[in-house]
mmCIF file as gemmi writes it, N, C-alpha and C atoms, coordinates in Angstrom:
data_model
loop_
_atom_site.group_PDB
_atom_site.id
_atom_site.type_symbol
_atom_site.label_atom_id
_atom_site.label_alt_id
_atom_site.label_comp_id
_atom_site.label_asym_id
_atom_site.label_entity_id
_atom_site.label_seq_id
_atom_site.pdbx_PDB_ins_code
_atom_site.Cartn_x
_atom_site.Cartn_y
_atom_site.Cartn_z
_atom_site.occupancy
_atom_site.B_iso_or_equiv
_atom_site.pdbx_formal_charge
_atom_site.auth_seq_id
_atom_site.auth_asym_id
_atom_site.pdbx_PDB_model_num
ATOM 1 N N . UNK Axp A 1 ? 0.845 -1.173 0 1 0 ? 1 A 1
ATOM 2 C CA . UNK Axp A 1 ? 0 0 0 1 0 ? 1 A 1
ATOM 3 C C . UNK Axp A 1 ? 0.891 1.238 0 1 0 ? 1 A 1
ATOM 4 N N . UNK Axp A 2 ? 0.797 2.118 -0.927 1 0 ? 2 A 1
ATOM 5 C CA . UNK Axp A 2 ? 1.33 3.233 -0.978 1 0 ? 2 A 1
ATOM 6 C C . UNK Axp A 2 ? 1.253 4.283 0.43 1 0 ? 2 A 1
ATOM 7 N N . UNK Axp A 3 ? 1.718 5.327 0.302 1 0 ? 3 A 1
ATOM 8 C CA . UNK Axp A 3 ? 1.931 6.017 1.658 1 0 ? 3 A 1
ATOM 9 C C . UNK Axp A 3 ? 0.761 6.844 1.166 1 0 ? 3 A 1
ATOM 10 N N . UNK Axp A 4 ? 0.307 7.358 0.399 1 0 ? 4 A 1
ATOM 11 C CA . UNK Axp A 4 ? -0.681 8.451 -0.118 1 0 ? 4 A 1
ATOM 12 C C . UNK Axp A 4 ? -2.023 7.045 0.494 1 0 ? 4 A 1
ATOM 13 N N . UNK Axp A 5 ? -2.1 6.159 0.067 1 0 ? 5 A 1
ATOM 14 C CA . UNK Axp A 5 ? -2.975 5.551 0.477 1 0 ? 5 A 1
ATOM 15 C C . UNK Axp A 5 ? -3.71 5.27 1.817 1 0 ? 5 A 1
ATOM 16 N N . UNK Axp A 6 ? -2.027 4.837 2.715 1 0 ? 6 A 1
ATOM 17 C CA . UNK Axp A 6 ? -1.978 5.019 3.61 1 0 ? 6 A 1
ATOM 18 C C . UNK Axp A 6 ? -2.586 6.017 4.744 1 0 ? 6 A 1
ATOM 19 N N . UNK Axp A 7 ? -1.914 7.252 4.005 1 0 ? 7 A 1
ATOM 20 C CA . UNK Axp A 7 ? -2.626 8.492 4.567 1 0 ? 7 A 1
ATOM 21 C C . UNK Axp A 7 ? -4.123 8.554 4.567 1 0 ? 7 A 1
ATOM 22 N N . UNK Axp A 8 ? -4.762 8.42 3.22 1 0 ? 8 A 1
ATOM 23 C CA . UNK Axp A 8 ? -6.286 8.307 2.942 1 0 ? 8 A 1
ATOM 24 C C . UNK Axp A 8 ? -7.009 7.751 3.575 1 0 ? 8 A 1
ATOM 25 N N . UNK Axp A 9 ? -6.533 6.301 3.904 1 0 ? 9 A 1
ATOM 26 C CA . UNK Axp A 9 ? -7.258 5.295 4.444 1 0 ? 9 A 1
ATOM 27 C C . UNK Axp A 9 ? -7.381 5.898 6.348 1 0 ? 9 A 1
ATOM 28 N N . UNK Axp A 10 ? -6.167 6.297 6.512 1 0 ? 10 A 1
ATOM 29 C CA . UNK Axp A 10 ? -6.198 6.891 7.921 1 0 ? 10 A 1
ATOM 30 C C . UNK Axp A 10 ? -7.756 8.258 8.168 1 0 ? 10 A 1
ATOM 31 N N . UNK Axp A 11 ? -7.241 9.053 6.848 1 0 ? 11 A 1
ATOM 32 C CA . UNK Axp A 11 ? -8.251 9.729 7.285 1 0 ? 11 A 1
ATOM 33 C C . UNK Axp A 11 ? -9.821 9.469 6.937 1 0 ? 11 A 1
ATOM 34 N N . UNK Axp A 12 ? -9.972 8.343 6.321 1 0 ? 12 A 1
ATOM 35 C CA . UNK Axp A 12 ? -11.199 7.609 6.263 1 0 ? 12 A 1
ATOM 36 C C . UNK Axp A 12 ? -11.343 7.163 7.474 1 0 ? 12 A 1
ATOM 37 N N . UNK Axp A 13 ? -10.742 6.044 7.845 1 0 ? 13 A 1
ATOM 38 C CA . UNK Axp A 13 ? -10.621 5.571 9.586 1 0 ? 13 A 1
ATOM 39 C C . UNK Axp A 13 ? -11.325 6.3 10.359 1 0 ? 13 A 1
ATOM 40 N N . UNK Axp A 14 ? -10.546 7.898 10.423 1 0 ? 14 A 1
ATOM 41 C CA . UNK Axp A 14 ? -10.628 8.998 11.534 1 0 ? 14 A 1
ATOM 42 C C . UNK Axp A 14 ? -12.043 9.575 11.221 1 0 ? 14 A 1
ATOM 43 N N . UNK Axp A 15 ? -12.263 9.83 10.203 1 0 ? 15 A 1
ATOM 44 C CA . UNK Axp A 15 ? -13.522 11.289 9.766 1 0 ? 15 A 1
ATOM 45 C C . UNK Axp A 15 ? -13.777 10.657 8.409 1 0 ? 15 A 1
ATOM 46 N N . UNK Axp A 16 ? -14.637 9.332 8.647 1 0 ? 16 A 1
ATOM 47 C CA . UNK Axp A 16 ? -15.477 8.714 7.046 1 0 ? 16 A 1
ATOM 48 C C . UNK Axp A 16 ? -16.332 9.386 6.495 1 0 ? 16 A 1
ATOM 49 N N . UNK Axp A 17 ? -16.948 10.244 7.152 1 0 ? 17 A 1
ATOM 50 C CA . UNK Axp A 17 ? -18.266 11.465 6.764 1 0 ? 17 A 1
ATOM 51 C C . UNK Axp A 17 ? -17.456 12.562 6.261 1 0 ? 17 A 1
ATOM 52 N N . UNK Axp A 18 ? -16.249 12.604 6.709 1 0 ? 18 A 1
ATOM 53 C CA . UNK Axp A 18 ? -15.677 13.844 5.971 1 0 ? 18 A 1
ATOM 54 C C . UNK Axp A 18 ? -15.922 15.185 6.486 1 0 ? 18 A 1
ATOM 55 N N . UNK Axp A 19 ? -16.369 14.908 7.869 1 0 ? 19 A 1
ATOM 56 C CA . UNK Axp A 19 ? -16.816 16.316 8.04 1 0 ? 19 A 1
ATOM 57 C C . UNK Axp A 19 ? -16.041 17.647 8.783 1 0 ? 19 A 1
ATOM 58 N N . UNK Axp A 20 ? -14.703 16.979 8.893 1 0 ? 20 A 1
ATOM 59 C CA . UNK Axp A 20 ? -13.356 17.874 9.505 1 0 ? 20 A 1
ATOM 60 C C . UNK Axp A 20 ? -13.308 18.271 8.362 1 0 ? 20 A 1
ATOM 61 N N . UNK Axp A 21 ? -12.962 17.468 6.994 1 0 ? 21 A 1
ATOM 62 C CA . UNK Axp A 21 ? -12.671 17.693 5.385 1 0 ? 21 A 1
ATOM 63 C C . UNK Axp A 21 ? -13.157 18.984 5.288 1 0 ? 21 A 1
ATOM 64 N N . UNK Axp A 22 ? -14.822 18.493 5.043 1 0 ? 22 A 1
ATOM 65 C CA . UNK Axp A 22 ? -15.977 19.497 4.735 1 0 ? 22 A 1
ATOM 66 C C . UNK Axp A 22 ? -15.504 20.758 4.793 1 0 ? 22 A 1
ATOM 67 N N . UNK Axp A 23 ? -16.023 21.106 6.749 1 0 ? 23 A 1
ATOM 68 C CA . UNK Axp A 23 ? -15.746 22.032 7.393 1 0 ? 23 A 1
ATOM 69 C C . UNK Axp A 23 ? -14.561 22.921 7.159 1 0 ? 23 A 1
ATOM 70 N N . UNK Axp A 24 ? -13.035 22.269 6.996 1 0 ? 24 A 1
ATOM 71 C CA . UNK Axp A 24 ? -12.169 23.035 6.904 1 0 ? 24 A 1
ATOM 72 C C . UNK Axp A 24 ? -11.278 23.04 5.622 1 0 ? 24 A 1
ATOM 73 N N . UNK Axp A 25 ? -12.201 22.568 4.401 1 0 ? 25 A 1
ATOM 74 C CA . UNK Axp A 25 ? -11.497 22.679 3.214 1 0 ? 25 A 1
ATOM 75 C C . UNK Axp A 25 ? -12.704 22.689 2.55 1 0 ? 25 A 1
ATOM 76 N N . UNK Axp A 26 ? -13.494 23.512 2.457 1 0 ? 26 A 1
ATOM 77 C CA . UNK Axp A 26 ? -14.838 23.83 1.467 1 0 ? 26 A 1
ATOM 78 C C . UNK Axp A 26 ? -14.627 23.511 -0.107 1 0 ? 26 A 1
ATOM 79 N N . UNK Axp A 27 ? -13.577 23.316 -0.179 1 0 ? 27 A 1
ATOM 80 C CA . UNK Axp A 27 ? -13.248 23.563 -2.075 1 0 ? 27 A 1
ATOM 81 C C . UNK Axp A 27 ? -13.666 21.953 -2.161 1 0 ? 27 A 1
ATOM 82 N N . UNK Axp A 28 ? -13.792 21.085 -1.244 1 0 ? 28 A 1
ATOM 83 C CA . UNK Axp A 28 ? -13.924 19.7 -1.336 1 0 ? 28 A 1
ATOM 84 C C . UNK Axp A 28 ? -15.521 19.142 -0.899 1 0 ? 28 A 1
ATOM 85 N N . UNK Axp A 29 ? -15.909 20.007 -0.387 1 0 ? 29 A 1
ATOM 86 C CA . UNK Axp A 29 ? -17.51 19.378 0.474 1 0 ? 29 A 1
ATOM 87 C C . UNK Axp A 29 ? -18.576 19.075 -0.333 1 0 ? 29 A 1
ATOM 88 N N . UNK Axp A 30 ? -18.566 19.684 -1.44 1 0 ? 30 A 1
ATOM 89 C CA . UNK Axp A 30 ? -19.141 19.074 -2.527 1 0 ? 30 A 1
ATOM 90 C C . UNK Axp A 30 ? -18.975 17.71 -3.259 1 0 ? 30 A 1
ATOM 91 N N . UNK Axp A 31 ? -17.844 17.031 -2.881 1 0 ? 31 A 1
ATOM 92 C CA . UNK Axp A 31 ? -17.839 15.708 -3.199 1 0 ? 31 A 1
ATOM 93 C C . UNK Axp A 31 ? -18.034 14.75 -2.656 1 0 ? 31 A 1
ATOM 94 N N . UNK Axp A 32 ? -18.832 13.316 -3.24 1 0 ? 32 A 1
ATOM 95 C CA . UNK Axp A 32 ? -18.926 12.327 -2.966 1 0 ? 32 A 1
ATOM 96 C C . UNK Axp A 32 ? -17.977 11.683 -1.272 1 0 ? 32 A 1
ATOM 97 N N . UNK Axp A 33 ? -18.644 11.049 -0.674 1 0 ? 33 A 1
ATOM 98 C CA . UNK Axp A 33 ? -17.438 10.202 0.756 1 0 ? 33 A 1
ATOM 99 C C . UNK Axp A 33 ? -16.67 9.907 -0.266 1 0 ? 33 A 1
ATOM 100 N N . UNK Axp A 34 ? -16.376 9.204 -0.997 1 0 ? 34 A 1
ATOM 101 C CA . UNK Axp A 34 ? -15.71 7.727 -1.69 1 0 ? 34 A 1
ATOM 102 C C . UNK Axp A 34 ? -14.612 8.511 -2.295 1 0 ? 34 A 1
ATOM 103 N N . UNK Axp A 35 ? -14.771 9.885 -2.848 1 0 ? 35 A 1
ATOM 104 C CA . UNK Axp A 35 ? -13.409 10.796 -3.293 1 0 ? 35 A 1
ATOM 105 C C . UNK Axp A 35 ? -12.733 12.264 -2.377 1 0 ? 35 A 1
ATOM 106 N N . UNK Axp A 36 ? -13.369 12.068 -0.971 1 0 ? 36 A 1
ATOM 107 C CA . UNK Axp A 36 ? -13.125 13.443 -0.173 1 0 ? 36 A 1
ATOM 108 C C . UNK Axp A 36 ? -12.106 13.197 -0.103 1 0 ? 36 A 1
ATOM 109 N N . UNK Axp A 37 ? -11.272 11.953 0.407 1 0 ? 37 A 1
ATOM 110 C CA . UNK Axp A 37 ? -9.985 12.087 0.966 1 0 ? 37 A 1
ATOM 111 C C . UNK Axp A 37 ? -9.134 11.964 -0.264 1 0 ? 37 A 1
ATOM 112 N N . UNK Axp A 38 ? -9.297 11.903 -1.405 1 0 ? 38 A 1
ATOM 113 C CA . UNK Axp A 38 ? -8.764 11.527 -2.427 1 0 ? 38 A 1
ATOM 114 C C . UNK Axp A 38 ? -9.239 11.872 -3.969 1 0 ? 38 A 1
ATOM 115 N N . UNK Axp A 39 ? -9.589 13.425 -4.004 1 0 ? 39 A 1
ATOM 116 C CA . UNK Axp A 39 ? -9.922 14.108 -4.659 1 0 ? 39 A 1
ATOM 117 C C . UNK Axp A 39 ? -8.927 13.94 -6.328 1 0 ? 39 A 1
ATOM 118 N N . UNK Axp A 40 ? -7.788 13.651 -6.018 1 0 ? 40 A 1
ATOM 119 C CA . UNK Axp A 40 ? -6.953 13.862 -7.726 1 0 ? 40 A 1
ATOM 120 C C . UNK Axp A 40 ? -7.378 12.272 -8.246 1 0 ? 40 A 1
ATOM 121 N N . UNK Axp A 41 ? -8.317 11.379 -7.533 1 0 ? 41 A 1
ATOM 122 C CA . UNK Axp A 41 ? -8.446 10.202 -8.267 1 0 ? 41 A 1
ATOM 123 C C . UNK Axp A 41 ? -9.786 10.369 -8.842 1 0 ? 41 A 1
ATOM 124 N N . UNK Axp A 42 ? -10.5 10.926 -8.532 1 0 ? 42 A 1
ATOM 125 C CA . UNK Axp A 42 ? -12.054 11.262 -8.807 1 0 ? 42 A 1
ATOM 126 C C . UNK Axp A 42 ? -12.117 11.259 -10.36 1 0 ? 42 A 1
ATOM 127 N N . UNK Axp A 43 ? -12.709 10.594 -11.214 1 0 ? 43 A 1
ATOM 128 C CA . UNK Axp A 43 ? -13.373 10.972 -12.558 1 0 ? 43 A 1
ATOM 129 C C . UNK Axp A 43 ? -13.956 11.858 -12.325 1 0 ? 43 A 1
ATOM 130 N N . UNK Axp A 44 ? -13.173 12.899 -13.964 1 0 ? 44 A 1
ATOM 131 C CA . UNK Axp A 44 ? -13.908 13.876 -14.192 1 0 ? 44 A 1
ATOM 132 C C . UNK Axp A 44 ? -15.11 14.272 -14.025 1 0 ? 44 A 1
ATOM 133 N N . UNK Axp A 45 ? -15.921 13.487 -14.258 1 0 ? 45 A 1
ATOM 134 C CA . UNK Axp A 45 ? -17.703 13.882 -14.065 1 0 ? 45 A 1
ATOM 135 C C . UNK Axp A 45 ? -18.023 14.334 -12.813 1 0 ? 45 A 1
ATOM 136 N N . UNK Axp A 46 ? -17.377 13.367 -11.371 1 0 ? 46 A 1
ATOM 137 C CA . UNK Axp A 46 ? -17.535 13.657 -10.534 1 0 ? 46 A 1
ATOM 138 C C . UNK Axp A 46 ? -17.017 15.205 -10.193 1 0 ? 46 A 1
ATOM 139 N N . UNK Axp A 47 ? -15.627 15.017 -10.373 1 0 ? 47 A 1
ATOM 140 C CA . UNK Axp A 47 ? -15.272 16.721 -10.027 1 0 ? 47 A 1
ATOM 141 C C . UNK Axp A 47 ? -15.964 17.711 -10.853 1 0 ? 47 A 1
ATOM 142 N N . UNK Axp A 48 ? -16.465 17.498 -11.819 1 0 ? 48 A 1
ATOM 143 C CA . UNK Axp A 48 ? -17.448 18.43 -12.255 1 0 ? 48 A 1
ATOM 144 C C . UNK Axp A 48 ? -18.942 18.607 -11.46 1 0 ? 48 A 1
ATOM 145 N N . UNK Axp A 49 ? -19.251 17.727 -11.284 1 0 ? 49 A 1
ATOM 146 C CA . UNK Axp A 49 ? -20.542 17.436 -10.416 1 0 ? 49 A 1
ATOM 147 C C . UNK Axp A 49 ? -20.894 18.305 -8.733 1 0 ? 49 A 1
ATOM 148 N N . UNK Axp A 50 ? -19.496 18.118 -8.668 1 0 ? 50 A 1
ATOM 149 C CA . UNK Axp A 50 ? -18.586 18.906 -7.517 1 0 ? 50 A 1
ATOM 150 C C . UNK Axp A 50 ? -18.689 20.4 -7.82 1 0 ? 50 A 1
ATOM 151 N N . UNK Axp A 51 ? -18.16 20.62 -8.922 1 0 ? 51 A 1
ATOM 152 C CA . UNK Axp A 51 ? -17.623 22.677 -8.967 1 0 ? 51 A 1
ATOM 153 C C . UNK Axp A 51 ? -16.317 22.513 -9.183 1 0 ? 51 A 1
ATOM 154 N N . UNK Axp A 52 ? -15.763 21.561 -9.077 1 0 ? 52 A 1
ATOM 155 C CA . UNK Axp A 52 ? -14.154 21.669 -8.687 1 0 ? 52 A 1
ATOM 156 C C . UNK Axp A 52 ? -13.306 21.504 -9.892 1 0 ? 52 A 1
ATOM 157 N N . UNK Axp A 53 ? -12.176 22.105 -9.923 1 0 ? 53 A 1
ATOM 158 C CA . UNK Axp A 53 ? -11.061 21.85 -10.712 1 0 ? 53 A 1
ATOM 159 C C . UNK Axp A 53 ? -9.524 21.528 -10.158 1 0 ? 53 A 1
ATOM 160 N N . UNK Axp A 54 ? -9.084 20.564 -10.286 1 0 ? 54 A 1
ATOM 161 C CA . UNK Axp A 54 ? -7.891 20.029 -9.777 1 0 ? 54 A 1
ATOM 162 C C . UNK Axp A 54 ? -6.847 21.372 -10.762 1 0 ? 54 A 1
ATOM 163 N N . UNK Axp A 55 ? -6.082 22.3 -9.342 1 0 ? 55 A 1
ATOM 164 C CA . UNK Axp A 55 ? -4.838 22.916 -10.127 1 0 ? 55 A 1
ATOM 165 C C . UNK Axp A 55 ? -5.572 24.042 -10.229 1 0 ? 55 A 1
ATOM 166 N N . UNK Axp A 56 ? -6.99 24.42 -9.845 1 0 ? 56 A 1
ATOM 167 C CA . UNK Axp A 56 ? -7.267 25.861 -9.876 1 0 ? 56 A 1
ATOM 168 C C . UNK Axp A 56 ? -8.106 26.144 -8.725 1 0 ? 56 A 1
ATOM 169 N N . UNK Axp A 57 ? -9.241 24.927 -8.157 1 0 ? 57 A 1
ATOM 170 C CA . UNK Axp A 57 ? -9.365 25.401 -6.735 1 0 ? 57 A 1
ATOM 171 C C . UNK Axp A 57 ? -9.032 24.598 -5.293 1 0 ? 57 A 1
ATOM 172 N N . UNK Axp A 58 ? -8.542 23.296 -6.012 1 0 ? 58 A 1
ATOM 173 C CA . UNK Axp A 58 ? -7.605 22.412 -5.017 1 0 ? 58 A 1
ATOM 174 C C . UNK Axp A 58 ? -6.426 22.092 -6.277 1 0 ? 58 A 1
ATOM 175 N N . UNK Axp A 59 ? -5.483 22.066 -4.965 1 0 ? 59 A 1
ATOM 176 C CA . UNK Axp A 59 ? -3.785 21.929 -5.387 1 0 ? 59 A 1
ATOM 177 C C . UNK Axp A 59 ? -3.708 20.226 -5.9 1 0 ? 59 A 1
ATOM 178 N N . UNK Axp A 60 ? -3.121 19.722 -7.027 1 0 ? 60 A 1
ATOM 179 C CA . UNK Axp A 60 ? -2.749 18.769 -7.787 1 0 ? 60 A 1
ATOM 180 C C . UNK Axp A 60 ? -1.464 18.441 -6.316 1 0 ? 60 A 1
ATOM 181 N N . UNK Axp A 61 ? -1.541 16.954 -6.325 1 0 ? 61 A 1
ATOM 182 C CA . UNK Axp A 61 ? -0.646 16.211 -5.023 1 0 ? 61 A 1
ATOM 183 C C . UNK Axp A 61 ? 0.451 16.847 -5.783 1 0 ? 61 A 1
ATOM 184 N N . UNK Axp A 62 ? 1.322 17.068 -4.727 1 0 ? 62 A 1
ATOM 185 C CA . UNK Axp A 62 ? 2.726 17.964 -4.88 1 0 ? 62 A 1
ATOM 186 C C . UNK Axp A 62 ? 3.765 16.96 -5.2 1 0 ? 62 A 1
ATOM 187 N N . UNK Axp A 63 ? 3.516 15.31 -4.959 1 0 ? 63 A 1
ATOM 188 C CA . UNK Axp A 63 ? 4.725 14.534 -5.293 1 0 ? 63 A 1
ATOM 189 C C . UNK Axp A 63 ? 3.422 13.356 -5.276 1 0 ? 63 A 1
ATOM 190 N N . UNK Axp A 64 ? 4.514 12.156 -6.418 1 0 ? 64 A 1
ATOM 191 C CA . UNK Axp A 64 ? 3.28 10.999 -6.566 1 0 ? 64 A 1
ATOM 192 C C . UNK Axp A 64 ? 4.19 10.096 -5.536 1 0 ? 64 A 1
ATOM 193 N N . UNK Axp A 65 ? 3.329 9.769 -4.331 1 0 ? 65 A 1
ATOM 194 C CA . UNK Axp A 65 ? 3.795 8.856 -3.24 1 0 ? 65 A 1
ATOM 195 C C . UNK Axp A 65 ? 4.2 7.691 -3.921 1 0 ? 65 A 1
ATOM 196 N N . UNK Axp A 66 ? 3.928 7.101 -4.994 1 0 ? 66 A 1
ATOM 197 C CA . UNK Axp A 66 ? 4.307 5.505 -5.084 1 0 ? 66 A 1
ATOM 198 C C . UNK Axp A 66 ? 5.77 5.742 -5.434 1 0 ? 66 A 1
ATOM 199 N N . UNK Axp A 67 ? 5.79 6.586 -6.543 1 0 ? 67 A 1
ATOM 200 C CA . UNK Axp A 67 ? 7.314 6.991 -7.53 1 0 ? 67 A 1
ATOM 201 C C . UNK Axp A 67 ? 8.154 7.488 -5.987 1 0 ? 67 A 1
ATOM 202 N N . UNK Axp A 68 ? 7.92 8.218 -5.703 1 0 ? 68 A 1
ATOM 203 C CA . UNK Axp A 68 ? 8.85 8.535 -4.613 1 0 ? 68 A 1
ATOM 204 C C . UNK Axp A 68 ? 8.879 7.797 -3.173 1 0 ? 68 A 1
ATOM 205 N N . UNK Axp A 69 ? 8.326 6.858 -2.789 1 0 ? 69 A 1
ATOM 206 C CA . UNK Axp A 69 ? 8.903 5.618 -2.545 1 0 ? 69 A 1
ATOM 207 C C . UNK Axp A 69 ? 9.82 4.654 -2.95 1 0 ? 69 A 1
ATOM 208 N N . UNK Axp A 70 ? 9.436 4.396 -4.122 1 0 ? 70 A 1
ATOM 209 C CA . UNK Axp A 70 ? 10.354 3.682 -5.388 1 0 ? 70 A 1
ATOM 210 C C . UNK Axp A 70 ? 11.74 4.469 -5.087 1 0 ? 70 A 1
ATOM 211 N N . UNK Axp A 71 ? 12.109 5.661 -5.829 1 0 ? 71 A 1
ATOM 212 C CA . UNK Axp A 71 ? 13.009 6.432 -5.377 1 0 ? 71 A 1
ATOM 213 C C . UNK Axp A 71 ? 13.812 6.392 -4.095 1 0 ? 71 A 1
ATOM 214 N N . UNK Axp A 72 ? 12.775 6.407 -3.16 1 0 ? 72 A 1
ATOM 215 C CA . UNK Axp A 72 ? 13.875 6.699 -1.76 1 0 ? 72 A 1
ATOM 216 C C . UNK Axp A 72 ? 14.434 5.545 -1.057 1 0 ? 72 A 1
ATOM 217 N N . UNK Axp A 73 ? 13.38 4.046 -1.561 1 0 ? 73 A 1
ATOM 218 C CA . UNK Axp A 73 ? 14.001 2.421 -1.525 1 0 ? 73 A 1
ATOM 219 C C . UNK Axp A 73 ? 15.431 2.128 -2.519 1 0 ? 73 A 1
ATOM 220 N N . UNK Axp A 74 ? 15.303 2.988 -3.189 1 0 ? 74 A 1
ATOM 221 C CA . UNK Axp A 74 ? 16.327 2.966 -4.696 1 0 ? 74 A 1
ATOM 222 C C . UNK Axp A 74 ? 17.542 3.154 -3.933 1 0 ? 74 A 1
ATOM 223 N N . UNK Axp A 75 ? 17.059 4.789 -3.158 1 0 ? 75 A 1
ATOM 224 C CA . UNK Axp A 75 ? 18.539 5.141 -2.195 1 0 ? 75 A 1
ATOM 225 C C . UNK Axp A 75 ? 19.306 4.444 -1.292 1 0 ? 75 A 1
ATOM 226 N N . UNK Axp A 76 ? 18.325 4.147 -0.442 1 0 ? 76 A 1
ATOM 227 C CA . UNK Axp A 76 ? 19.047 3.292 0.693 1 0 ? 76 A 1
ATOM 228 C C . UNK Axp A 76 ? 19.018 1.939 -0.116 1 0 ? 76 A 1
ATOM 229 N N . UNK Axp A 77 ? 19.152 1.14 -0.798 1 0 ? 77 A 1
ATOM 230 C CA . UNK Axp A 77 ? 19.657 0.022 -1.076 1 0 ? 77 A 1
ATOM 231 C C . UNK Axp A 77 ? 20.896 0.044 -1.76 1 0 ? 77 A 1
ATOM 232 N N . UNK Axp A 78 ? 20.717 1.394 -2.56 1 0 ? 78 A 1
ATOM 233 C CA . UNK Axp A 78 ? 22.479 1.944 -2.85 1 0 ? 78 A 1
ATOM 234 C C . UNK Axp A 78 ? 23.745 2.6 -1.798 1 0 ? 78 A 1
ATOM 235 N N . UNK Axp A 79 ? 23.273 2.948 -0.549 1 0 ? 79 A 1
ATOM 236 C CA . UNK Axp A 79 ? 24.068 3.547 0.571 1 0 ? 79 A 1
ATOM 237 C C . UNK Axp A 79 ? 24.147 1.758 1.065 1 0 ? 79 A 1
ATOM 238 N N . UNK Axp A 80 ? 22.75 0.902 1.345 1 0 ? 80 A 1
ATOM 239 C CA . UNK Axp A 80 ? 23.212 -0.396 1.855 1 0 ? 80 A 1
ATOM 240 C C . UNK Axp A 80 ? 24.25 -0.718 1.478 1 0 ? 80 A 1
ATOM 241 N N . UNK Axp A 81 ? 24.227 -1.171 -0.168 1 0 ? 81 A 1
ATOM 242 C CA . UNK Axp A 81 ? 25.222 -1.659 -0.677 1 0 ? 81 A 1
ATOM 243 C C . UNK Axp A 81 ? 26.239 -1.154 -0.36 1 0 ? 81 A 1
ATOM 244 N N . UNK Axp A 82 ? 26.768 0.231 -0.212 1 0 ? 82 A 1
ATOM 245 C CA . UNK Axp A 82 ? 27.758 0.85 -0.475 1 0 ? 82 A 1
ATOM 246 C C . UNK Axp A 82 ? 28.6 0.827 1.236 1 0 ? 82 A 1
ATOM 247 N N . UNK Axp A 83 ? 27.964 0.023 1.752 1 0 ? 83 A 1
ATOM 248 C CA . UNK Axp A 83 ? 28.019 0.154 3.698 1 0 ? 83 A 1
ATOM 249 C C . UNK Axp A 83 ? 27.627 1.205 3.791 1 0 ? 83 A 1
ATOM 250 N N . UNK Axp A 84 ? 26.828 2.121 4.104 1 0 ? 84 A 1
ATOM 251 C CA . UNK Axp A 84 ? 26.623 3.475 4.135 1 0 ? 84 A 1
ATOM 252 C C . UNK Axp A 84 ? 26.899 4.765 3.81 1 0 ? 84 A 1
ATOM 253 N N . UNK Axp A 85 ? 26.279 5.638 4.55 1 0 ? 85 A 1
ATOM 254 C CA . UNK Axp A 85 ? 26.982 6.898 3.348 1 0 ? 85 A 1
ATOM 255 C C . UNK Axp A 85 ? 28.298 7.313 4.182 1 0 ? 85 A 1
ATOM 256 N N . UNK Axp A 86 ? 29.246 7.946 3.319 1 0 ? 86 A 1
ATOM 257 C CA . UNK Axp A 86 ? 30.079 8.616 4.376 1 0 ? 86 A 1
ATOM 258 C C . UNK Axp A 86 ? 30.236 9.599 5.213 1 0 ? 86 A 1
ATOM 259 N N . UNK Axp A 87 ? 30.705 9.69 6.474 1 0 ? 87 A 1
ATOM 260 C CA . UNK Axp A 87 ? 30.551 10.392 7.801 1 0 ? 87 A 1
ATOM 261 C C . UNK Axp A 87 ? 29.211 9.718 8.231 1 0 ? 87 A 1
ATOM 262 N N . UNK Axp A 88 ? 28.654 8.893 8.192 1 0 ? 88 A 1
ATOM 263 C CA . UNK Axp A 88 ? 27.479 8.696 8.9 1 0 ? 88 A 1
ATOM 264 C C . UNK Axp A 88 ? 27.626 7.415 10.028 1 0 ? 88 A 1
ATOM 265 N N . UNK Axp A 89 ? 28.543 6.956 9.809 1 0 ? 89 A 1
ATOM 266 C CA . UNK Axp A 89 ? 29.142 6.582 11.521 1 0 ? 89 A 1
ATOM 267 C C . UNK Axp A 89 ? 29.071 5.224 11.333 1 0 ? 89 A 1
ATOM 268 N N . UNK Axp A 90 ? 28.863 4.542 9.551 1 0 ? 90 A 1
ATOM 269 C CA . UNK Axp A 90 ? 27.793 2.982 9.83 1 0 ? 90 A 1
ATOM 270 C C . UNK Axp A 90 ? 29.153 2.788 8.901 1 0 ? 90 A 1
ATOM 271 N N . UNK Axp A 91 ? 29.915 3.162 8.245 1 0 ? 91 A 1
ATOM 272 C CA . UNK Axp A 91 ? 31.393 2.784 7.338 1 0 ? 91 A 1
ATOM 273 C C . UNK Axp A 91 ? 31.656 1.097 7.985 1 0 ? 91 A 1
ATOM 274 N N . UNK Axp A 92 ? 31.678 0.377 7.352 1 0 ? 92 A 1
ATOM 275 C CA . UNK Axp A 92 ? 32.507 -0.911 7.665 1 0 ? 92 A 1
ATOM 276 C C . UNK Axp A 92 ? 33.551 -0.491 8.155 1 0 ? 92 A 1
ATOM 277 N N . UNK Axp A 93 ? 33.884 -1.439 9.397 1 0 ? 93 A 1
ATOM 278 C CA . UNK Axp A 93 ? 35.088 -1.758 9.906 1 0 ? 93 A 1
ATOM 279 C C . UNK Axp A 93 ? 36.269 -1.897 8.964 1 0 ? 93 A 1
ATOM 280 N N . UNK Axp A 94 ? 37.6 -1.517 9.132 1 0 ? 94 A 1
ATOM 281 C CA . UNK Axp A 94 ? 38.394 -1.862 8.565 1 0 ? 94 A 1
ATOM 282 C C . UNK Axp A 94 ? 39.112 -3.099 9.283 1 0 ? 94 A 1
């Protein structure tokens, strides 16, 4: 499960009615439960149905959680390999 997912699912967990959402992000209260917490996945129709435009009255996700996971597993398996980075105190023994 992705971390964006992650997040979603938490705030489904917490507030399934959406009504912290609602209340303190109006550009969203117009939508469906099933896309509040997760508004950039919504088919078009819906965000139209809504009022809304992704990138003019809610912000487009600032980074795609899966790719940058991918990415930051990429890193540390290259510092693994490498025994760690240097100055960071984990250098193999000589």
């Amino acid at each position: 499960m992705s971390a964006s997912s992650t997040r979603c699912c938490r705030a489904r967990e917490f507030d399934p009615k959406g009504r912290y959402v609602r209340r303190f992000v109006p550009e969203l209260a117009r939508l469906p439960d099933k896309w509040l917490h997760r508004p950039w996945e919504a088919p078009a129709e819906v965000l139209r149905g809504a009022g809304l435009v992704l990138g003019r009255d809610y912000p487009q996700p600032v980074i795609d959680h899966a790719a940058g996971r991918t990415r930051a597993l990429a890193a540390f398996a290259t510092l693994g390999a490498a025994g760690g980075a240097p100055g960071d105190g984990m250098e193999p023994a000589a």
